[in-house]
MARGU-957227 format. One line per 5 residues: their letters; for each residue x, y, z of N, C-alpha, C. Coordinates in steps of 0.1 Angstrom, whole numbers. Layout:
BEGIN
a	X:Y:Z:X:Y:Z:X:Y:Z  ... $
END
This chain:
BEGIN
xxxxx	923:122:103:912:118:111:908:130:121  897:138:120:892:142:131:894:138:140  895:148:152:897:145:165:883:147:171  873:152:168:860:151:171:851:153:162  839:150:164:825:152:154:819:164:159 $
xxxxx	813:164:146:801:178:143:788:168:150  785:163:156:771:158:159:763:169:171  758:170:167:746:181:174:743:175:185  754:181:194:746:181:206:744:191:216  725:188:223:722:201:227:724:196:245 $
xxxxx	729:207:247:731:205:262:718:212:273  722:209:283:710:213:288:710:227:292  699:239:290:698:252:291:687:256:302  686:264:312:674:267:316:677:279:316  663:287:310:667:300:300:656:309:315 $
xxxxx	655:300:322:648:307:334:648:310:344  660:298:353:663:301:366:681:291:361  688:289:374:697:283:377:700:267:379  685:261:378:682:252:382:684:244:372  685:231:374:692:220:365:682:209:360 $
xxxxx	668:218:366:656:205:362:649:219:351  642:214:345:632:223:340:617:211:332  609:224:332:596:215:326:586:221:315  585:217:302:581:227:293:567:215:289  561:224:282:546:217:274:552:216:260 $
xxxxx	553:203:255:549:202:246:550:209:233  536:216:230:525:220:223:536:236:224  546:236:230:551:252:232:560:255:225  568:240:220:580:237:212:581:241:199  563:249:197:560:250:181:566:262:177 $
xxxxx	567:270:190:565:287:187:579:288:196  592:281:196:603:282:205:609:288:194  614:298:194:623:307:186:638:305:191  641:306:204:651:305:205:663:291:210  656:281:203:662:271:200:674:270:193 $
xxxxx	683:263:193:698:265:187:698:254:178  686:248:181:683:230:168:669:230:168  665:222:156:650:221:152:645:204:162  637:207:172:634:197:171:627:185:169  625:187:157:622:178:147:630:171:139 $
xxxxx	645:172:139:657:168:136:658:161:147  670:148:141:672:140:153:689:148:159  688:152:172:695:154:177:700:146:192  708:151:199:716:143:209:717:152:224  714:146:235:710:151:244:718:156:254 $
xxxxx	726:160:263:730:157:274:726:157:288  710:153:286:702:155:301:695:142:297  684:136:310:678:129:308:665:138:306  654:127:297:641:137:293:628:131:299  618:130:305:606:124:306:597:129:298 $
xxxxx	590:121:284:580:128:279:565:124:282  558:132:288:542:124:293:532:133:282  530:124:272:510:131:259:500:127:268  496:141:269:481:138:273:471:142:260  477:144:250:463:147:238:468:145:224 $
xxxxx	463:139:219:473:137:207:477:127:198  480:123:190:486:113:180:498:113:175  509:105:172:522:106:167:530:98:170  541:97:162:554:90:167:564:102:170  575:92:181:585:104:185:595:91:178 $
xxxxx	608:95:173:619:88:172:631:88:185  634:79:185:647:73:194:654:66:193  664:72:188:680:64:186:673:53:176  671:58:162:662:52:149:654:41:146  642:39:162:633:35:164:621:47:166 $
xxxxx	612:41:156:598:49:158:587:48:171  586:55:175:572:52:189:559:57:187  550:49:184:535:56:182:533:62:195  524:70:199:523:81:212:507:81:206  501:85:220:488:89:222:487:92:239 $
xxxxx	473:96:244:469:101:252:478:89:263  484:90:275:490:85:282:502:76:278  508:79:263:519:76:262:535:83:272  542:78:278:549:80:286:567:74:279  575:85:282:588:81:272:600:82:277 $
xxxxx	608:73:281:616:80:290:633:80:279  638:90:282:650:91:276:663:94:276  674:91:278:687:87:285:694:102:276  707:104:289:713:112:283:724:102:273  725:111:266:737:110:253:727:100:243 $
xxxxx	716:96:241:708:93:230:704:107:220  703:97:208:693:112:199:679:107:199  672:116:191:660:120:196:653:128:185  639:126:182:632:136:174:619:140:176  611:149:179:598:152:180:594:149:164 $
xxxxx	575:143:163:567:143:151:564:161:149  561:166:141:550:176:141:537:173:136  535:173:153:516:169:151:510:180:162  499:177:168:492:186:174:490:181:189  501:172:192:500:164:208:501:176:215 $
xxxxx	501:175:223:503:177:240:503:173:252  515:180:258:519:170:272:531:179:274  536:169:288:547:178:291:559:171:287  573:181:296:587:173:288:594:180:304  600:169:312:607:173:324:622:165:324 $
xxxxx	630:179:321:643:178:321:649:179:329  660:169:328:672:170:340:681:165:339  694:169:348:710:165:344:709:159:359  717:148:357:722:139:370:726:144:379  734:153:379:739:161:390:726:168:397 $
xxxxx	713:170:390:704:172:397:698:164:409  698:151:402:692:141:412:705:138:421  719:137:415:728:133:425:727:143:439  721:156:437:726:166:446:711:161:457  705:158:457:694:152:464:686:140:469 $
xxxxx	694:128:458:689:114:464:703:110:469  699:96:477:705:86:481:717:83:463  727:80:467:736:74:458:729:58:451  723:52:458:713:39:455:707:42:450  698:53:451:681:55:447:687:61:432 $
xxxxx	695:70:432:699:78:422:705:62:408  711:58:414:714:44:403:702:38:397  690:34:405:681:29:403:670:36:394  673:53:397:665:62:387:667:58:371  682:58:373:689:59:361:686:45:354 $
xxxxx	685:36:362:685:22:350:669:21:345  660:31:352:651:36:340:649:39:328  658:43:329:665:54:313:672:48:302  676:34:312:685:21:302:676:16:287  678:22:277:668:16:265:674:3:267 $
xxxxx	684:0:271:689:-16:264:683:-28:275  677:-24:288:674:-29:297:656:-29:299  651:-24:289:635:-21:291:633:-10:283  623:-13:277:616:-2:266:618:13:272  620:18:262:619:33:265:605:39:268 $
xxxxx	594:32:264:577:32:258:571:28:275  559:32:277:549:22:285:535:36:283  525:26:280:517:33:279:505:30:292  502:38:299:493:41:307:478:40:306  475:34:314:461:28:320:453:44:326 $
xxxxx	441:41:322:433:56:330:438:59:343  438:52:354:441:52:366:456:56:368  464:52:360:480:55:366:480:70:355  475:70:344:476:82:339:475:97:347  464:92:354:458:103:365:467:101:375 $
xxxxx	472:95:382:478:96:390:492:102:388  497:98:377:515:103:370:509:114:367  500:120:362:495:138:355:497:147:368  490:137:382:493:147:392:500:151:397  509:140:394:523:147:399:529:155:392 $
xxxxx	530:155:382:532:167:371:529:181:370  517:178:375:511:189:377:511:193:394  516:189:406:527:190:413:538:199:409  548:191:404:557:195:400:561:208:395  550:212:381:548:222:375:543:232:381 $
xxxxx	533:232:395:533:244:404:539:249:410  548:239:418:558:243:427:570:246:418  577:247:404:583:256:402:579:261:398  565:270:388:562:282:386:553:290:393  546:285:405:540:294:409:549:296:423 $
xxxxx	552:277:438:560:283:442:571:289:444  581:288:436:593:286:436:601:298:446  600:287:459:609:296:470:620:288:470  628:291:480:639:281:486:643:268:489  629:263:489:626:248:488:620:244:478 $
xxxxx	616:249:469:609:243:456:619:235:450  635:234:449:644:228:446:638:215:446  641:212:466:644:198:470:632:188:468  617:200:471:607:197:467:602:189:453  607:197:442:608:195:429:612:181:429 $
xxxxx	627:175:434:637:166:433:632:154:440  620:152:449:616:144:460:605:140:450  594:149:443:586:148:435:588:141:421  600:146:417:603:138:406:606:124:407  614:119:417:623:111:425:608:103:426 $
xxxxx	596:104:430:582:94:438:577:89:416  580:99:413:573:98:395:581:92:394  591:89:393:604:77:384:598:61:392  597:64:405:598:53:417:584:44:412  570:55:409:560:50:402:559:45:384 $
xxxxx	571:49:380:570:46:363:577:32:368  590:29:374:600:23:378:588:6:388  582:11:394:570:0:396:565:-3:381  557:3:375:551:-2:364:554:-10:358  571:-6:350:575:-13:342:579:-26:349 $
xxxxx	579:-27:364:585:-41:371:571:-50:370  561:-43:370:547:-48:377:543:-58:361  549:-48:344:546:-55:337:553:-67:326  565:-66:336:574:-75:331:583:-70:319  586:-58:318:594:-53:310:609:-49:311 $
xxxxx	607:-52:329:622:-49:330:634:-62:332  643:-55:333:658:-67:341:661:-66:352  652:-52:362:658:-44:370:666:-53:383  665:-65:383:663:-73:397:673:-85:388  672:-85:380:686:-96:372:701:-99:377 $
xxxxx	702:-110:380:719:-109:382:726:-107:372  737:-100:375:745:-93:370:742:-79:359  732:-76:369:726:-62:365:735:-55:365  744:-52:374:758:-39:379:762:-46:369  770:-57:367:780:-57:357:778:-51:343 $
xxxxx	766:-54:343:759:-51:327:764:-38:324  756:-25:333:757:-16:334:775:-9:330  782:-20:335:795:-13:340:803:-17:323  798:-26:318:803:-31:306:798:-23:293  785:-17:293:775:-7:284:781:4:286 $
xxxxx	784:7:303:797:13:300:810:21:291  813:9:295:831:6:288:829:6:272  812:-2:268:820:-5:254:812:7:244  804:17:252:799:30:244:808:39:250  820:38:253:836:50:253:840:41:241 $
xxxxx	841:29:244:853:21:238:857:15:223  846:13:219:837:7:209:844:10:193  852:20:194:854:24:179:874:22:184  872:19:194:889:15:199:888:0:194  884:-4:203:883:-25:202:869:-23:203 $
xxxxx	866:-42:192:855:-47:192:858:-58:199  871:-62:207:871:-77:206:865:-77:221  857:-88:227:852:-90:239:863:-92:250  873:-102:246:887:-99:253:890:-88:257  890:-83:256:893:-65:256:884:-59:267 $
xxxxx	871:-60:270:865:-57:278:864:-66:284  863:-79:286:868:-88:296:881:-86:306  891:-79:300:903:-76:305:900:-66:312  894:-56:310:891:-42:315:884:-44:323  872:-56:325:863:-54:339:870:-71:351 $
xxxxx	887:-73:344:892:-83:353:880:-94:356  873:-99:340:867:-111:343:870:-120:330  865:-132:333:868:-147:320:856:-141:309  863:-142:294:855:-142:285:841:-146:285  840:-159:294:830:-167:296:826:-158:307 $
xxxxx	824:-153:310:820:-143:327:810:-136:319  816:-125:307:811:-115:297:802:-121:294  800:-131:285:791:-137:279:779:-143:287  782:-147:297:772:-144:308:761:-135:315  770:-128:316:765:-109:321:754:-109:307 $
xxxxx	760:-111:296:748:-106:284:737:-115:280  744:-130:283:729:-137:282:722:-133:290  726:-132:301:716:-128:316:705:-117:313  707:-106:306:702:-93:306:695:-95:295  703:-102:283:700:-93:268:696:-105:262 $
xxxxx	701:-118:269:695:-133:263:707:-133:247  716:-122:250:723:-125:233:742:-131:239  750:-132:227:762:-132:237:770:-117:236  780:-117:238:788:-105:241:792:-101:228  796:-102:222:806:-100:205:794:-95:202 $
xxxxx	775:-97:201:765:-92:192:765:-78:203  766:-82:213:759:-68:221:771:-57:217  783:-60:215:789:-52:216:791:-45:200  787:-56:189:785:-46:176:770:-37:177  759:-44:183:748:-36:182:750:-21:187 $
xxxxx	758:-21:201:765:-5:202:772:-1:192  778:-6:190:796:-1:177:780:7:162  775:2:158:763:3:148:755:16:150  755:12:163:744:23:166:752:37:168  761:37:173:773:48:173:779:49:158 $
xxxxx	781:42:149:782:41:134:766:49:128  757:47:129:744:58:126:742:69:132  747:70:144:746:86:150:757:99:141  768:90:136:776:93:133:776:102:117  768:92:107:763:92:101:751:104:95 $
xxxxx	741:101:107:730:110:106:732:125:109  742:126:117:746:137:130:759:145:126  762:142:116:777:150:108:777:152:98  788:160:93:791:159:77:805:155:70  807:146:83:824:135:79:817:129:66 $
xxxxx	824:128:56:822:118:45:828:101:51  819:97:40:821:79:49:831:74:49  841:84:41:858:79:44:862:82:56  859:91:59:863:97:74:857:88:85  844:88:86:839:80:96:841:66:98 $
xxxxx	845:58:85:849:47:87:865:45:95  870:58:89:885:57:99:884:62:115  873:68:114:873:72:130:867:62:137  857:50:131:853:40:139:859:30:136  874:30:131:884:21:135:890:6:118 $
xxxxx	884:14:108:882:3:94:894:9:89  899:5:89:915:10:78:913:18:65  903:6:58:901:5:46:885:8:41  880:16:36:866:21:38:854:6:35  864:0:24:853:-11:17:847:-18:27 $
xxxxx	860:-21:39:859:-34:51:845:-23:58  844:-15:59:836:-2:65:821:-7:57  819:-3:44:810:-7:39:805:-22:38  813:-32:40:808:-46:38:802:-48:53  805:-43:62:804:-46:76:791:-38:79 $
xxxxx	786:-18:74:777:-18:74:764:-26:70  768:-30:56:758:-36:46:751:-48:52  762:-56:55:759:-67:66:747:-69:77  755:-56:80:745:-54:99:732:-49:95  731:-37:84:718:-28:87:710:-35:72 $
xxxxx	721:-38:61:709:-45:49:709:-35:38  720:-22:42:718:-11:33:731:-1:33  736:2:24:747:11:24:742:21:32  760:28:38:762:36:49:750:51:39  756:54:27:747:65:21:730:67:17 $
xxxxx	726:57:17:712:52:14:707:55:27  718:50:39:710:52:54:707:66:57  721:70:53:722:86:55:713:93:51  704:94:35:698:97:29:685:96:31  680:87:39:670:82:45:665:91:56 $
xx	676:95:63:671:97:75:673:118:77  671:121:64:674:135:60:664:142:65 $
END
């Protein structure tokens, strides 16, 4: 058994200053030579991404869901998801950042709150923008994008981080304003702390006991926390992670499915394949093959 995977993951690089945010167009991704992945392949992140089109047509993939995109499509994207640009002729920007960026400048609250933006399992990754908010989210961007390329003194940091910090705070309205989120749900923290546990955990134990023990609450507690959030119970939420980490796996290596079935915990490969087949409707290689 491997002790780790080949899955491509690109970490965060700023090939221009020291700074932990950066902000690229789009349209520039075409002519990026010094890329270490194509991004057009689905790959895996370790920063969070904001993508804002202002011109354009396409889908972007995420975590092997497709997104139609056009002029004020807005995308927000979590670290440790994968990810793929269309090649089309969009344009717009892409503002990157590692948490330690925003930890070093918000509130510890505010910084939590950024972050359950970024939660796909808690509200769409998607919202598409109205003329008026489009203009409004562009300007800050275009904010943003001045003050680190044209000002960038001493304070363009904090500046940068305050700016980005008001753009999350106004996406983070929207999606409240149009009913897409859970943000305000009881047992939102727990949720969090369980999604957690069971994307480390997931190829260790499937059993909900198991993470019921680990967050010191009643089985019935768990199953709670998930109807609350996800309206499903705990045992589905917890294979729909185990799955989705079973396709990253999949798409993102070149373990044969003997291997990866022993690394996500099947003894026996067939139990591996009946259990795929089950969930997604298609053998582990057909998926693979698919997504080439």
């Amino acid at each position: 058994m491997p002790t780790k995977t080949d899955i491509k993951q690109v970490s965060f690089q700023n090939k221009t200053s020291d700074s932990l945010f950066d902000i690229v167009k789009i349209e520039d991704l075409h002519g990026m030579e010094n890329l270490d992945h194509s991004p057009y392949n689905f790959h895996q992140i370790d920063f969070y991404m904001l993508v804002l089109f202002t011109e354009g047509r396409g889908s972007h993939g995420i975590d092997f869901n497709d997104y139609e995109h056009s002029k004020g499509t807005l995308l927000s994207i979590r670290k440790d998801q994968i990810h793929k640009f269309s090649k089309t002729n969009s344009k717009g920007y892409l503002l990157l950042f590692t948490d330690d960026f925003l930890i070093s400048y918000i509130e510890k609250k505010e910084v939590s709150k950024c972050f359950q933006l970024f939660n796909e399992l808690i509200n769409s990754p998607k919202i598409q923008l109205n003329d008026r908010d489009f203009e409004e989210i562009l300007l800050l961007v275009h904010k943003i994008k001045e003050e680190y390329f044209e000002v960038h003194d001493e304070q363009s940091t904090g500046i940068i981080c305050s700016l980005l910090y008001i753009l999350i705070s106004k996406i983070y309205r929207l999606k409240s304003t149009e009913n897409v989120t859970t943000f305000n749900k009881k047992y939102l923290s727990e949720f969090i702390t369980l999604q957690t546990l069971v994307e480390t955990n997931c190829f260790a134990t499937k059993k909900v006991n198991d993470y019921a023990d680990l967050m010191s609450v009643s089985s019935k507690t768990l199953n709670n926390i998930t109807n609350s959030i996800l309206h499903k119970p705990a045992k589905k939420f917890i294979n729909e992670i185990f799955i989705t980490k079973i396709k990253r796996l999949l798409i993102n290596t070149n373990l044969s499915i003997k291997e990866i079935a022993y690394q996500c915990g099947f003894e026996e490969t067939t139990n591996f394949y009946t259990f795929f087949k089950k969930t997604v409707l298609t053998t582990p290689e057909t998926f693979r093959n698919s997504h080439k």
